[in-house]
KEKE-3310 file (N, C-alpha, C; in steps of 0.2 Angstrom, whole numbers, plus 5000, padded with zeros to 4 digits):
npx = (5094:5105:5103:5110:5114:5114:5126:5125:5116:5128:5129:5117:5109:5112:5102:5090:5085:5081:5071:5063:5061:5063:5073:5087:5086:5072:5072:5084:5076:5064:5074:5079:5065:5064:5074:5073:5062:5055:5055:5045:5034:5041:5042:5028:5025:5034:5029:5016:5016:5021:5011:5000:5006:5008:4994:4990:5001:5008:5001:5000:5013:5021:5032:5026:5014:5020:5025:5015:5011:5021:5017:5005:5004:5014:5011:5003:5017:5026:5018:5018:5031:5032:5023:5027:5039:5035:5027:5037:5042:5031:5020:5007:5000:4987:4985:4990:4987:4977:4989:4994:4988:4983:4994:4996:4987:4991:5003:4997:4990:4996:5004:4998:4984:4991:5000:5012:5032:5034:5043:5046:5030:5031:5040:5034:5023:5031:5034:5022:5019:5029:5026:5015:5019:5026:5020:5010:5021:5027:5015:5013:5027:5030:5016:5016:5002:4994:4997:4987:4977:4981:4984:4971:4964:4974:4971:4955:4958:4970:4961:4948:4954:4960:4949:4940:4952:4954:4940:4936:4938:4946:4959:4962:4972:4979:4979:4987:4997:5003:5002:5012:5020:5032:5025:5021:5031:5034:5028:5032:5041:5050:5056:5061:5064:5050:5046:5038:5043:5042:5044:5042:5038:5055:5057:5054:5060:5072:5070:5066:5081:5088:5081:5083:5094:5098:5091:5099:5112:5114:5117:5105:5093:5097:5091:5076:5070:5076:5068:5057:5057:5058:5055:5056:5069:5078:5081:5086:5098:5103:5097:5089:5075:5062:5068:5069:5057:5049:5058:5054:5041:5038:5050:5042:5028:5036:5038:5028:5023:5030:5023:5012:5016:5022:5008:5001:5010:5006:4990:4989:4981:4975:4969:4957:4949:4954:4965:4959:4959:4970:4980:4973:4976:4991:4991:4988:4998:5010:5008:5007:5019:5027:5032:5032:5017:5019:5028:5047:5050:5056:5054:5058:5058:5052:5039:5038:5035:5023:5015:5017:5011:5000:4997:5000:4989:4977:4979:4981:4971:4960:4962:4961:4945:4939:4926:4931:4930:4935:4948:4950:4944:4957:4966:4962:4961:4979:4981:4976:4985:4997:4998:4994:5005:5015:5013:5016:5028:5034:5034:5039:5050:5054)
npy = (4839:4851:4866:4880:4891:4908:4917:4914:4925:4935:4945:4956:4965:4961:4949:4956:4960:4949:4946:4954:4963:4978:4993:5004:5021:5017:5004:5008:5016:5005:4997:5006:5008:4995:4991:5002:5005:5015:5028:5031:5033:5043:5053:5058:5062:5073:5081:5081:5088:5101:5106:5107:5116:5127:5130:5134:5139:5147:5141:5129:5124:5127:5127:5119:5113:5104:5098:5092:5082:5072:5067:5065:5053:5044:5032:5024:5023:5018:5003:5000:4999:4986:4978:4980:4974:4957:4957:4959:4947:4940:4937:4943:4953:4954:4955:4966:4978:4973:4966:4978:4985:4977:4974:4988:4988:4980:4984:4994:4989:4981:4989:4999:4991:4981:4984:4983:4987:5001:5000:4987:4981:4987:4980:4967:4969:4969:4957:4952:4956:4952:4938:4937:4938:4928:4916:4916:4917:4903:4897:4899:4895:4885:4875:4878:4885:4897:4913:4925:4919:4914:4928:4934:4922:4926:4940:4941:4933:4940:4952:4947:4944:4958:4964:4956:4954:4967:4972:4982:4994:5011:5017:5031:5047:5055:5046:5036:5046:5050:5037:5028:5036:5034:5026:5036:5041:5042:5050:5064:5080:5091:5106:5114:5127:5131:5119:5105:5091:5074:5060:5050:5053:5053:5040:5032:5038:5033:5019:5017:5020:5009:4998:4998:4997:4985:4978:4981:4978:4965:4948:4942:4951:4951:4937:4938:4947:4936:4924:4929:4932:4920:4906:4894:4893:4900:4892:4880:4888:4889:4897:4897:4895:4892:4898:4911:4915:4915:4922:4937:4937:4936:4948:4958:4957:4962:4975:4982:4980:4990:5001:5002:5005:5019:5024:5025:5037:5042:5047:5050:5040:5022:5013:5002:5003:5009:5012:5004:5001:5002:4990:4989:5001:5002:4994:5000:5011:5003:4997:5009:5013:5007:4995:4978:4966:4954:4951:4951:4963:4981:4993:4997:5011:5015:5013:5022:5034:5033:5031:5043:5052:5049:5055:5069:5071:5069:5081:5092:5091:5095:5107:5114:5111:5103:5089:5074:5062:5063:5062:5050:5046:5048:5042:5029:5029:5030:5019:5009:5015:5011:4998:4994:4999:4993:4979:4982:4984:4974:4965:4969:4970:4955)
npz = (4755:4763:4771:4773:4785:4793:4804:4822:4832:4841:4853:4865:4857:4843:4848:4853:4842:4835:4839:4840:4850:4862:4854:4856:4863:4870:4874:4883:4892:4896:4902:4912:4920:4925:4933:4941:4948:4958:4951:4943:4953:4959:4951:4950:4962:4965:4955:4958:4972:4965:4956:4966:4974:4964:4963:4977:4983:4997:5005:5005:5003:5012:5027:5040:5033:5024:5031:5040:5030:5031:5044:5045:5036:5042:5049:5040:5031:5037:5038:5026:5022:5029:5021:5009:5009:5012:4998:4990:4989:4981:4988:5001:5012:5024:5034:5041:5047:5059:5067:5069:5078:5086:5093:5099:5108:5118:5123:5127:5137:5145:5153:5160:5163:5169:5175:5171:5169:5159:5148:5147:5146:5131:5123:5126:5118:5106:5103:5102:5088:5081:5085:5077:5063:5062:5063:5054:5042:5044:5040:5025:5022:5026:5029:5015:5012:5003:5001:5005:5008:5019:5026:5027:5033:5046:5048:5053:5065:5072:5074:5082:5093:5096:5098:5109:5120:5123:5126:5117:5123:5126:5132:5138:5132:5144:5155:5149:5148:5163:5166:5158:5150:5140:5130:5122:5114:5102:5096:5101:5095:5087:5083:5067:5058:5056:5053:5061:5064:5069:5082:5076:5062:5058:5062:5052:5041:5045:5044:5030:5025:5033:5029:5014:5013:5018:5008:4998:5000:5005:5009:5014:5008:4995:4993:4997:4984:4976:4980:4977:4964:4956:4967:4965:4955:4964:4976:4970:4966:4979:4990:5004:5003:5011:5025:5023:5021:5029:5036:5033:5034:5047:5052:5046:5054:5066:5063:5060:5074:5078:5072:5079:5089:5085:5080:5094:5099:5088:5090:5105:5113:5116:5106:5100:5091:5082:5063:5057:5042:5038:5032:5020:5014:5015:5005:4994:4994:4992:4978:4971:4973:4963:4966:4961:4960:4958:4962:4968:4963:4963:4980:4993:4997:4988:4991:5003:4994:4988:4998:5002:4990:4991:5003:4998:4990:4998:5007:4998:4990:4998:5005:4994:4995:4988:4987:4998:4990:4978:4980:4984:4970:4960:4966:4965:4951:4951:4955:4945:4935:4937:4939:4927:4921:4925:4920:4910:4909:4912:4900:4892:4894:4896)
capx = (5098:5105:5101:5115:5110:5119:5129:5121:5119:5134:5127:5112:5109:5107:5096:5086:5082:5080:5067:5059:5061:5064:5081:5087:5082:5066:5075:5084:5070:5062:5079:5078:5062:5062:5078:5071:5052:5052:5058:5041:5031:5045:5042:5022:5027:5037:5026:5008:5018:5022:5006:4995:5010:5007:4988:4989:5005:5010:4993:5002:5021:5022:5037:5019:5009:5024:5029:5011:5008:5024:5014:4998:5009:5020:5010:5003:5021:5030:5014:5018:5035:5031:5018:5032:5044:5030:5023:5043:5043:5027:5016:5003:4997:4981:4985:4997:4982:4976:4996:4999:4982:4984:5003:4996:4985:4994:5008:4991:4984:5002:5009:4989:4979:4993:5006:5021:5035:5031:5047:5043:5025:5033:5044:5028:5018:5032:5035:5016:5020:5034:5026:5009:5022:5030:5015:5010:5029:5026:5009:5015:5032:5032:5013:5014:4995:4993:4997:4981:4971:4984:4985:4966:4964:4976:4968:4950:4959:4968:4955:4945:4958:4959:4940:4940:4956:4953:4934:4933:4940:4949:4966:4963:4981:4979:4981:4995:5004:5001:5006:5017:5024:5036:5022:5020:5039:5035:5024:5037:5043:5057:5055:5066:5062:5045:5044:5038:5045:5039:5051:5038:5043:5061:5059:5050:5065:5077:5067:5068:5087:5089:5080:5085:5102:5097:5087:5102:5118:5113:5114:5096:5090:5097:5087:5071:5070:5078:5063:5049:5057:5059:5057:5061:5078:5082:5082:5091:5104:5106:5094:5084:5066:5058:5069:5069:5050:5049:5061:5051:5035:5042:5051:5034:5027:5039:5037:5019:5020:5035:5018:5007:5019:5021:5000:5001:5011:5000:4985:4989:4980:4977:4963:4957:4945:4961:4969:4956:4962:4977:4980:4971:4982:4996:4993:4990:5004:5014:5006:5006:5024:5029:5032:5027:5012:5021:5034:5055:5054:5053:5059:5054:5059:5044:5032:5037:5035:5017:5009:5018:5008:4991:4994:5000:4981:4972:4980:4981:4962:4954:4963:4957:4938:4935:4925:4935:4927:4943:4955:4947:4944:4962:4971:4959:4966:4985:4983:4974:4990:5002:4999:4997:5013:5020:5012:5019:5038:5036:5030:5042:5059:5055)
capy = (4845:4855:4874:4886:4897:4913:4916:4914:4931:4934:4950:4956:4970:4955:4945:4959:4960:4945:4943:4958:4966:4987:4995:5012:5025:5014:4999:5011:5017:5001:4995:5010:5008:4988:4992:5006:5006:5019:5032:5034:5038:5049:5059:5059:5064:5080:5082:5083:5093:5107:5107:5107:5122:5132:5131:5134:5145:5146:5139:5122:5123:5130:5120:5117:5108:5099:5090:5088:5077:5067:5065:5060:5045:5042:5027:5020:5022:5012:4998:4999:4995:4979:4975:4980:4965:4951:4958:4960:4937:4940:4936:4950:4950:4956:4955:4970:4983:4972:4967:4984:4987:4974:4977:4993:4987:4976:4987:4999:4984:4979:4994:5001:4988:4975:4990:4981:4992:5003:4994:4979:4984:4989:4973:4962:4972:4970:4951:4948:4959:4945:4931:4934:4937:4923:4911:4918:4914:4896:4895:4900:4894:4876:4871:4878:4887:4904:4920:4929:4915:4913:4933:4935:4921:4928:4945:4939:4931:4944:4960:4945:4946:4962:4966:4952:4956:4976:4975:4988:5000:5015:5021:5038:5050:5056:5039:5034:5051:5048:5032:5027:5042:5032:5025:5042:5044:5045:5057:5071:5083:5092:5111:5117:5131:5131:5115:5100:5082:5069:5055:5043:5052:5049:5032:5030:5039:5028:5013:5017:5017:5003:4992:4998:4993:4978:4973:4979:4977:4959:4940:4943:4955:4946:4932:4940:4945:4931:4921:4935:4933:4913:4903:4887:4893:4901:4885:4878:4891:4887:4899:4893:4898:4893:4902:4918:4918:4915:4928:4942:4939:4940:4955:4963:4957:4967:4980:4983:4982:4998:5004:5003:5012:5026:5026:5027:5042:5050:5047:5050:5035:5017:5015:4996:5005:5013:5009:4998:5001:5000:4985:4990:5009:4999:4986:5006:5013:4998:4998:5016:5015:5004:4986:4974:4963:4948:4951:4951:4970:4986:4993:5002:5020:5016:5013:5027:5037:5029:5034:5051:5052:5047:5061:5074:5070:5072:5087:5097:5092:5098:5114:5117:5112:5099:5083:5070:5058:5065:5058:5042:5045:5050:5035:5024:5028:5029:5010:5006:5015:5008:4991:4991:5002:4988:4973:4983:4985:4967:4960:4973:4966:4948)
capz = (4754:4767:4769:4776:4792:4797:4810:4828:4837:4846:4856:4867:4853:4840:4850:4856:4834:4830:4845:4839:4856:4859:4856:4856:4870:4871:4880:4889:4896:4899:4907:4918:4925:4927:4938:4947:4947:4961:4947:4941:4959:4964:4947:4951:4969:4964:4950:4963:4974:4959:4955:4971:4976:4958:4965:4984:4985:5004:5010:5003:5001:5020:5030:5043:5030:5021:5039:5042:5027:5033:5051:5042:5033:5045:5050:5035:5029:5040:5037:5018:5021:5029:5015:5002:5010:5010:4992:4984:4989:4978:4995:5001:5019:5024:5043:5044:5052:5063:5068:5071:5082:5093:5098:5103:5114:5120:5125:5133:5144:5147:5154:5164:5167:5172:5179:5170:5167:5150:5145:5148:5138:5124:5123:5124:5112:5099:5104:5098:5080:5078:5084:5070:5057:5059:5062:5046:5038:5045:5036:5019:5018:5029:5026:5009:5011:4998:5008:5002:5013:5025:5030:5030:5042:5053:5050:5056:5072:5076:5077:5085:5100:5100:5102:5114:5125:5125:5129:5115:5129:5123:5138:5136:5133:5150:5158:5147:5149:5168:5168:5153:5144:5134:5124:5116:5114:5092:5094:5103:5091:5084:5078:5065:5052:5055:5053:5065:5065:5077:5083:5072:5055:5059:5064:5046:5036:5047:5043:5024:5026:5035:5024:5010:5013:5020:5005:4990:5001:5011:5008:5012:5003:4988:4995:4996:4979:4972:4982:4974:4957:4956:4971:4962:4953:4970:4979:4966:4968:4986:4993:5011:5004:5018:5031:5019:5019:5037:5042:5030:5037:5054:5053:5045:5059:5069:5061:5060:5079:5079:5068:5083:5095:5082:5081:5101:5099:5084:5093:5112:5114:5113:5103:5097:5083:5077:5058:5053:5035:5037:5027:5012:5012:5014:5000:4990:4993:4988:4971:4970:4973:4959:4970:4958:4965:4955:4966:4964:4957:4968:4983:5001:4997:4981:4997:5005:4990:4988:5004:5002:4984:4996:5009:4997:4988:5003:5009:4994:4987:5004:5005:4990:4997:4984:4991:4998:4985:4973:4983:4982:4960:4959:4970:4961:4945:4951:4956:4940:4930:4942:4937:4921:4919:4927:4916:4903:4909:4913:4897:4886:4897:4897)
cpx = (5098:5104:5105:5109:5116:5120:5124:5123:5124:5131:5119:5109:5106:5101:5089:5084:5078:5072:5061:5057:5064:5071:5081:5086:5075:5068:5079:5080:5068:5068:5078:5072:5060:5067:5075:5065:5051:5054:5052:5035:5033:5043:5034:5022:5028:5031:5017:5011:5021:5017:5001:5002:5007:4999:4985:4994:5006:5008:4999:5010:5024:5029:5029:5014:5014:5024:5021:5008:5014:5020:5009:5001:5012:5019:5009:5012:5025:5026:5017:5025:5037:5029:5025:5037:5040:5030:5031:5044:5036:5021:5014:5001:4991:4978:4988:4992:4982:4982:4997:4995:4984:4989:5001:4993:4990:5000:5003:4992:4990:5004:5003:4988:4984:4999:5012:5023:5036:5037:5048:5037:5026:5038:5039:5024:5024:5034:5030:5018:5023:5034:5020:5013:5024:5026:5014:5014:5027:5021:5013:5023:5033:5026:5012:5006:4996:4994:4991:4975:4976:4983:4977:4962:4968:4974:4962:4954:4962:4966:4952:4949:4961:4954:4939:4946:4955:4945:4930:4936:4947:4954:4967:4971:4981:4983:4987:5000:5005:5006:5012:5018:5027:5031:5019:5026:5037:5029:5027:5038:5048:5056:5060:5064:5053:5042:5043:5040:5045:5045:5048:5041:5049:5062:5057:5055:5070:5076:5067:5075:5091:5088:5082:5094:5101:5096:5093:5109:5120:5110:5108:5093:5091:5092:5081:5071:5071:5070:5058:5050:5057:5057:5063:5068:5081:5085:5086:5099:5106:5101:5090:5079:5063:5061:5069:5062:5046:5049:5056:5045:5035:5043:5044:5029:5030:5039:5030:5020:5025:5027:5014:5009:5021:5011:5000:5000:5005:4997:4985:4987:4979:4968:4960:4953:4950:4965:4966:4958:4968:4981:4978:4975:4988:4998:4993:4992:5009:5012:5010:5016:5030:5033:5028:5023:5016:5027:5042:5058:5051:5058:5056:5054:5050:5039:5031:5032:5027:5015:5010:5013:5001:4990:4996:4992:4979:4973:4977:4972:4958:4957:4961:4948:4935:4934:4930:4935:4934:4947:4954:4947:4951:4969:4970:4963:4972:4985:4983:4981:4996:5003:4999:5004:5018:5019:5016:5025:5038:5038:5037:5050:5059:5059)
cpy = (4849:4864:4877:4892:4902:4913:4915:4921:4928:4941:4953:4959:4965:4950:4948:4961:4956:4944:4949:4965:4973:4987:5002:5012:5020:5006:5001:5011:5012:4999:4999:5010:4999:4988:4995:5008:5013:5024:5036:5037:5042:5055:5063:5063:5072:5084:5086:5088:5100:5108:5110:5116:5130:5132:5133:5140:5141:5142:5129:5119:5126:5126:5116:5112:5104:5094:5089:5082:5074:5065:5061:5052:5042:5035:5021:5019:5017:5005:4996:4997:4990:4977:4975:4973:4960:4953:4957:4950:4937:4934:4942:4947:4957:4957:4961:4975:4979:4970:4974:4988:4982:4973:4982:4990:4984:4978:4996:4996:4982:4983:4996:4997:4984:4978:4986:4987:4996:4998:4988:4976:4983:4981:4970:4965:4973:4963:4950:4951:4953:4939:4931:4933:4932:4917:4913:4918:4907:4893:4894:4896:4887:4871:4870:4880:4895:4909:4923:4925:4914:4918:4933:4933:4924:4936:4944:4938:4935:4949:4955:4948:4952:4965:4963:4953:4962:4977:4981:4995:5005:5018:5027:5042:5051:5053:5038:5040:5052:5043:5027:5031:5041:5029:5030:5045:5045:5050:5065:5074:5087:5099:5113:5118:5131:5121:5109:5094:5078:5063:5051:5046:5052:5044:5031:5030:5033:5022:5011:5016:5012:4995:4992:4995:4987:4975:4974:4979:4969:4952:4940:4948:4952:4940:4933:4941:4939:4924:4925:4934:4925:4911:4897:4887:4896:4896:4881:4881:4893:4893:4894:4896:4897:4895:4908:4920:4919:4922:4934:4943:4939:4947:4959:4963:4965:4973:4985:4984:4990:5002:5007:5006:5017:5028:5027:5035:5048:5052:5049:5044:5029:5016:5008:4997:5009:5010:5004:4997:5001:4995:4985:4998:5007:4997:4994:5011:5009:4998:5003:5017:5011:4995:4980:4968:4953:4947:4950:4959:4976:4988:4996:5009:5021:5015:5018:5034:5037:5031:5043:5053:5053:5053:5069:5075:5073:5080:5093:5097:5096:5104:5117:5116:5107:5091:5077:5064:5060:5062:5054:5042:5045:5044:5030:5022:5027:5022:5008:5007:5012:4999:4987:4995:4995:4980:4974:4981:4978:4962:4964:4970:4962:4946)
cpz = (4760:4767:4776:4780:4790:4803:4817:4830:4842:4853:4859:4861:4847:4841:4849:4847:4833:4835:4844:4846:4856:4859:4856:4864:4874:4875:4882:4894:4902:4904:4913:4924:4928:4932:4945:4946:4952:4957:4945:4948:4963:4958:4949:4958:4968:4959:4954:4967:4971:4959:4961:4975:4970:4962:4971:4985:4992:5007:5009:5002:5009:5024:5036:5037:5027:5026:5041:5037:5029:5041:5048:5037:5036:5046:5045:5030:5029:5039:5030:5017:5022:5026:5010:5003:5009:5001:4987:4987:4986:4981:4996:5011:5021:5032:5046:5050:5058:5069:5074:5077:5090:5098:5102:5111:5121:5125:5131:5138:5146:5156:5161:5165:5174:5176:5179:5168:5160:5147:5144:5144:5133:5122:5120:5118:5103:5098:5099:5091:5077:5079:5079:5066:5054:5059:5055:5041:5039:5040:5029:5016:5021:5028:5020:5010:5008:5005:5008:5009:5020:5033:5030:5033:5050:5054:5056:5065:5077:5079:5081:5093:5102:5104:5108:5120:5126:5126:5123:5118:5125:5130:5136:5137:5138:5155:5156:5149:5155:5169:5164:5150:5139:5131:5121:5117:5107:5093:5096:5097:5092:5079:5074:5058:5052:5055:5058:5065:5069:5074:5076:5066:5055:5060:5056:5041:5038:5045:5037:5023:5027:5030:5017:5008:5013:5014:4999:4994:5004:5008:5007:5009:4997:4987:4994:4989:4974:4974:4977:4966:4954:4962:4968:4962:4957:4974:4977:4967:4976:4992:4998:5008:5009:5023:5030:5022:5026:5042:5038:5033:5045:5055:5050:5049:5065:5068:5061:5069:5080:5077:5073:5089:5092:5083:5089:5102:5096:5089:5102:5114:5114:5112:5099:5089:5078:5073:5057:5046:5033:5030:5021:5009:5012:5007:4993:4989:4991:4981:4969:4970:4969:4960:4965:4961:4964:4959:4962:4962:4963:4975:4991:5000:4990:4987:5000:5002:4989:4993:5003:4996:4989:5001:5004:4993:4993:5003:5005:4991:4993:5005:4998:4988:4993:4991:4992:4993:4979:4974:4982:4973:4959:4961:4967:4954:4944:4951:4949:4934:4933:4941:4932:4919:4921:4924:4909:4900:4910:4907:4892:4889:4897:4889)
residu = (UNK:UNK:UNK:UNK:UNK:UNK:UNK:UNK:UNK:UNK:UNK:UNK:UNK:UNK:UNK:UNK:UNK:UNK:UNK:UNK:UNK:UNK:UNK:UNK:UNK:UNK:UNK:UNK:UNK:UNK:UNK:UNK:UNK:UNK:UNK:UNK:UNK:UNK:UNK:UNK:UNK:UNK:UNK:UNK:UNK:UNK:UNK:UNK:UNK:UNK:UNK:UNK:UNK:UNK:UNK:UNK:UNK:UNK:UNK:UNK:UNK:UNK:UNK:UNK:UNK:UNK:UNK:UNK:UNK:UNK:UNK:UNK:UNK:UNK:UNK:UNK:UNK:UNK:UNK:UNK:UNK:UNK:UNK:UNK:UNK:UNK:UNK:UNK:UNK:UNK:UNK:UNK:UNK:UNK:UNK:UNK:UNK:UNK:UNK:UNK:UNK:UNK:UNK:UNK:UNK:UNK:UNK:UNK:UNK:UNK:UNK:UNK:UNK:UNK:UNK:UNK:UNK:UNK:UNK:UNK:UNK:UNK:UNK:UNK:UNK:UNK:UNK:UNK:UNK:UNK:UNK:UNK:UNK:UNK:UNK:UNK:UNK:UNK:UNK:UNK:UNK:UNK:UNK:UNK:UNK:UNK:UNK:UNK:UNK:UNK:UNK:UNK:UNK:UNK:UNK:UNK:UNK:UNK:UNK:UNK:UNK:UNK:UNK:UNK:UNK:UNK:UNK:UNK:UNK:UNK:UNK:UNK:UNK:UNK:UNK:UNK:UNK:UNK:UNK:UNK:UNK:UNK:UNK:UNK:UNK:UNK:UNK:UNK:UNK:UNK:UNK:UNK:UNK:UNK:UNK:UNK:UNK:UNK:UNK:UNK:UNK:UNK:UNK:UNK:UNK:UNK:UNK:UNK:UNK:UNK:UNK:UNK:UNK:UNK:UNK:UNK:UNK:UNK:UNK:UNK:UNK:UNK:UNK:UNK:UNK:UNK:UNK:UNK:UNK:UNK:UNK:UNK:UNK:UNK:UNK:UNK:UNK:UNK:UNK:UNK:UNK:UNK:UNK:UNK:UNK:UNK:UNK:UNK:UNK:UNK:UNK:UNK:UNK:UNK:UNK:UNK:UNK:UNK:UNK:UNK:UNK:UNK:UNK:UNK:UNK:UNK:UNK:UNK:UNK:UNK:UNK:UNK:UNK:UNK:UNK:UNK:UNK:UNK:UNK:UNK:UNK:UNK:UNK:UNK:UNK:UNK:UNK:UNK:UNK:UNK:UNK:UNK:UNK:UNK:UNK:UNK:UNK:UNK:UNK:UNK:UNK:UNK:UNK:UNK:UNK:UNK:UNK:UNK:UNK:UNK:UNK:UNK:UNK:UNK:UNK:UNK:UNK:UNK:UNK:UNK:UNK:UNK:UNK:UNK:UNK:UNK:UNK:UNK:UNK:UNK:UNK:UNK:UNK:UNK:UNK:UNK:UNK:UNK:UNK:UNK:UNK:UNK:UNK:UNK:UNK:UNK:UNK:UNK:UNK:UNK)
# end
């Protein structure tokens, strides 16, 4: 004896019933933030900055100390954008610090020891950026070996070659400003209202632009995602994955070395013990900036936002005398809510 059904859902609104899945305001919501994940560390952003201003006043809200927490990010910024491009093809790289160290030198010992023309330097030290990337693209997308193991062999080998090429030796500002000056062209400034902006925070917002566009106006950027979010059914749907994941880890390559001619500038100098953390502030501004680790979801301005989060902490805790160890308790726990908020929004839209 046969038994009569009802109709088949005709609408997302029936599905989303029968499946037991949110409706109302509350998938809204989650709609909105599985979209736009950097929604919630732009609120925390504004939100530390109100608060750390209510408790500080002038001492904290100054135009001087605002553009100096964009100085102190400037670098880890720009790092975190590269990490965000690997981490959104749900890849991680663990090479970007040492990446961004060795270009410098590179473009030090270049320029002083070997008396090429800084431009010519600076060429070479962005050459090496793009040729680890893309070693590391190779690994991952043509051997097929895990990026986690891929980038922290090439980290290992290459701080080896920087310890090893640079002797350890530090090119004092002095020297560079002597005899290459354009390697601390990002550290020039720019006063206006009080406020100081080096060429390097400018390169950083321009860099956020750039790729943002890149990544929601551009074949490739569609690619990218659609790699992070599937491979498989990308491949299927005519995507190159292995030229996609090539060119990603290249350009963050590339990028990481732009990184180590802004560190130049910071720093006056080329310094091989410099940014050794890099790669771990990177990988917690990405977090922090709502890039899911699972990859396909996220964006670069949430990276930016997420180092910004990192330097408005510092700042604001140490003018108000507490020990640094806060900043640390405080970062700890945004990671921890940042990724479960994002298992959350994951598991509530599937």
């Amino acid at each position: 004896m046969s038994q009569e059904t009802g109709p088949a859902p005709n609408s997302a609104e029936q599905v989303a019933s029968f499946s037991g899945g949110p409706s109302g305001f509350k998938a809204r919501l989650i709609t909105l933030l599985y979209t736009m994940p950097a929604i919630v560390p732009l609120f925390v952003l504004l939100l530390a900055v109100a608060i750390f201003g209510i408790l500080l006043g002038d001492r904290f809200l100054s135009p001087f100390a605002l553009t100096l927490i964009l100085q102190q990010v400037a670098i880890i910024g720009i790092v975190a954008m590269a990490q965000a491009l690997v981490i959104l093809t749900a890849g991680i790289d663990l090479s970007v610090g040492a990446v961004m160290i060795l270009s410098s030198v590179v473009m030090g010992k270049f320029s002083v020891d070997l008396g090429l023309p800084q431009e010519i330097a600076i060429l070479c030290g962005l050459i090496v950026g793009l040729s680890c990337g893309a070693i590391s693209g190779v690994l991952v997308a043509v051997v097929k070996l895990p990026p986690f193991i891929v980038t922290l062999g090439m980290w290992q080998i290459v701080l080896a070659v920087n310890f090893l090429y640079s002797r350890s030796e530090v090119i004092r500002s002095q020297i560079i400003a002597a005899e290459a000056p354009l390697l601390q062209f990002f550290g020039r400034t720019i006063s206006f209202g009080g406020a100081n902006f080096t060429y390097g925070v400018i390169f950083m917002f321009l860099l956020v632009l750039v790729l943002t566009y890149a990544l929601a106006q551009t074949a490739w950027g569609r690619h990218v995602y659609a790699v992070g979010d599937d491979p498989a059914a990308a491949e299927l749907s005519g995507v190159n994955v292995t030229r996609t994941l090539i060119s990603v880890y290249a350009l963050a390559g590339l990028i990481c070395a732009f990184a180590g001619w802004v560190l130049i500038g910071r720093i006056g100098s080329v310094s091989p013990q410099s940014g050794q953390f890099a790669n771990i502030e990177s990988i917690t501004a990405v977090v922090i900036g709502g890039i899911s680790l699972f990859g396909g979801r996220g964006s670069v301005a949430g990276a930016l936002f997420g180092a910004l989060i990192v330097g408005v902490f510092t700042l604001g805790l140490r003018l108000l005398g507490l020990d640094v160890q806060w900043t640390y308790l405080l970062i700890g726990l945004l990671i921890i809510f940042a990724v479960t908020l994002d298992q959350r929004i994951r598991k509530a839209a599937a």
